[in-house]
C-alpha positions in Angstrom: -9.4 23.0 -2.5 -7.8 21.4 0.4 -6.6 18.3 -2.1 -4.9 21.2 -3.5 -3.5 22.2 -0.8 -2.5 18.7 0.3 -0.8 18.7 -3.2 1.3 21.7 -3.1 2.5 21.0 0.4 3.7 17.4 -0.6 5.4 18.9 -3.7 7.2 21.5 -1.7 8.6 19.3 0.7 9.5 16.9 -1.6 11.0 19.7 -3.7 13.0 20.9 -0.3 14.1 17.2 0.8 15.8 16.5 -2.6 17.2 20.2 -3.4 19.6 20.7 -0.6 19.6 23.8 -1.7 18.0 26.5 -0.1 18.4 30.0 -2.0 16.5 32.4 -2.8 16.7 31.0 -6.4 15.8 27.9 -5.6 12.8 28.5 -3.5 11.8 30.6 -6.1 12.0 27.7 -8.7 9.9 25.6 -6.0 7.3 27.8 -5.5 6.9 28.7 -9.7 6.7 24.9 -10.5 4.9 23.9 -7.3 2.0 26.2 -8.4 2.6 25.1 -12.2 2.0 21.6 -11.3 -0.9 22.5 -8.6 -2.9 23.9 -11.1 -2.2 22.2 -13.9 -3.2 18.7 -11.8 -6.6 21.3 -10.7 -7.1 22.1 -15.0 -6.8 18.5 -15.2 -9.7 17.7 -12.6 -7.4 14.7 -11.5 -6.8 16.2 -7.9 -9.7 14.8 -5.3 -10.0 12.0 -2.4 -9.2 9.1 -5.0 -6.0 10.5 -6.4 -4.8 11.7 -2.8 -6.9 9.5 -0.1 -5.9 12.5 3.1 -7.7 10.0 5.3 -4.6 7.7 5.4 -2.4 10.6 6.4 -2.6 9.2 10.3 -3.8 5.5 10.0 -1.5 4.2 7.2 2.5 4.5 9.0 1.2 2.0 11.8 -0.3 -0.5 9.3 3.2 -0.5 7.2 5.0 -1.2 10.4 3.0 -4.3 11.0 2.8 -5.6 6.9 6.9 -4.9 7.7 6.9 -7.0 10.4 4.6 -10.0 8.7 6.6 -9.6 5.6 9.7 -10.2 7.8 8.2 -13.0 9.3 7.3 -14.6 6.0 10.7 -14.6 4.8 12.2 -16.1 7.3 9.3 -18.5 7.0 9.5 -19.3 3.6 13.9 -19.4 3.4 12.9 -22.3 5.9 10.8 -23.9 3.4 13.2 -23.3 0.6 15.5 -25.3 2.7 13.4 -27.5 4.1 12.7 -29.4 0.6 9.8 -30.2 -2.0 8.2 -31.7 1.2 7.5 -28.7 3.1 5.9 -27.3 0.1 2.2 -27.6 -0.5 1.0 -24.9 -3.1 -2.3 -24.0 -3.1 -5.2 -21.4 -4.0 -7.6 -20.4 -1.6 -10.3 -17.6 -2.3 -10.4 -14.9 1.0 -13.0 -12.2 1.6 -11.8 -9.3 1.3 -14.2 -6.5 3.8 -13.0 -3.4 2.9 -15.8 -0.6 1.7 -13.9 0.9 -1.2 -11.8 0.2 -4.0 -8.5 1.8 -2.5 -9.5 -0.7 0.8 -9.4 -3.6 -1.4 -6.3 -2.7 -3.6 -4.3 -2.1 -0.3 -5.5 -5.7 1.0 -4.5 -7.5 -2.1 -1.2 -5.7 -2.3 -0.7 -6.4 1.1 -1.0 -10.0 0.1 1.4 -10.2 -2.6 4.0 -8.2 -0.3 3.8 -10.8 1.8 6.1 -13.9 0.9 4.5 -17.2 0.2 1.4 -15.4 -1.0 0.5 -13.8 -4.5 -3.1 -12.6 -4.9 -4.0 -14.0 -8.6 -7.2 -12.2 -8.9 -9.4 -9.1 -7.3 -13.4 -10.0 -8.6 -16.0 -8.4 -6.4 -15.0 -9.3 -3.0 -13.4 -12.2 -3.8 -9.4 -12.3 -3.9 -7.9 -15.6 -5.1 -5.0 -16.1 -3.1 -1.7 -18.8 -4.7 -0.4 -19.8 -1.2 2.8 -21.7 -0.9 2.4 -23.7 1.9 -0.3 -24.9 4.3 0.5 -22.4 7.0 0.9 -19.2 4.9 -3.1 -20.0 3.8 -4.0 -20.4 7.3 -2.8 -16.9 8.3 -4.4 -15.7 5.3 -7.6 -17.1 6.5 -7.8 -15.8 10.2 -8.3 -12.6 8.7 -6.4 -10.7 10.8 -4.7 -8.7 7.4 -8.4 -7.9 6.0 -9.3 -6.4 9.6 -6.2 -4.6 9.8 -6.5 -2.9 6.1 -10.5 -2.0 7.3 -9.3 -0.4 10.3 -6.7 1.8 8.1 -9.2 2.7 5.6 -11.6 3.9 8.0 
């Protein structure tokens, strides 16, 4: 029930953000298609903790302000590479580890990595993520693990 309720409120205040227009008219539309859709996702069974992972709400904004700040980083790392020439370029792929306890852990880990520029993750088997680096340095970071303990600590 409260994946439901999670549901409903995330329609409805997606519904006011992009209305603008707050009537009785409207509201009445938002409420009529908010609890359509609420228990037509409930009919469907497709409304639980895979579908709508709740215990994200608080851990996930301060993980996407650091994979923005790496992702920053990156670029500007990898423009210099671009410019740098052929020699500054050593592609490779490495395999990583990837620690996280469930499937939505390691989804957001490989993501992560293919966010990142220099980085595309090739392949998700088991634990095992194989990893096409660009250069030398952006397989390094990869490999301090500091990513993979970042996405564990969100998905706890």
């Amino acid at each position: 029930m409260r994946y439901v309720l999670a549901l409903s409120t995330l329609l409805s205040v997606f519904w006011l953000i992009n209305s603008g227009h707050y009537t009785p008219l409207m509201l009445f539309f938002m409420v009529v298609s908010v609890v359509f859709v609420a228990m037509l996702c409930r009919r469907l069974d497709v409304v639980d903790g895979e579908s709508q992972p709740l215990n994200l709400t608080f851990s996930i904004p301060g993980y996407w302000l650091w994979l923005i700040k790496e992702v920053v980083v990156s670029n500007i790392a990898v423009a210099a590479n671009v410019w740098g020439g052929a020699e500054t370029i050593s592609p490779r792929l490495i395999k990583v580890t990837a620690h996280q306890k469930t499937d939505l852990g390691k989804v957001i880990f490989a993501n992560s990595i293919t966010l990142t520029p220099g980085t595309v993750s090739v392949d998700l088997e088991g634990d095992q993520i194989t990893v096409h680096a660009l250069t030398r340095d952006s397989a390094a970071g990869l490999q301090t693990g500091e990513m993979d303990r970042r996405v564990c600590l969100v998905e706890r």
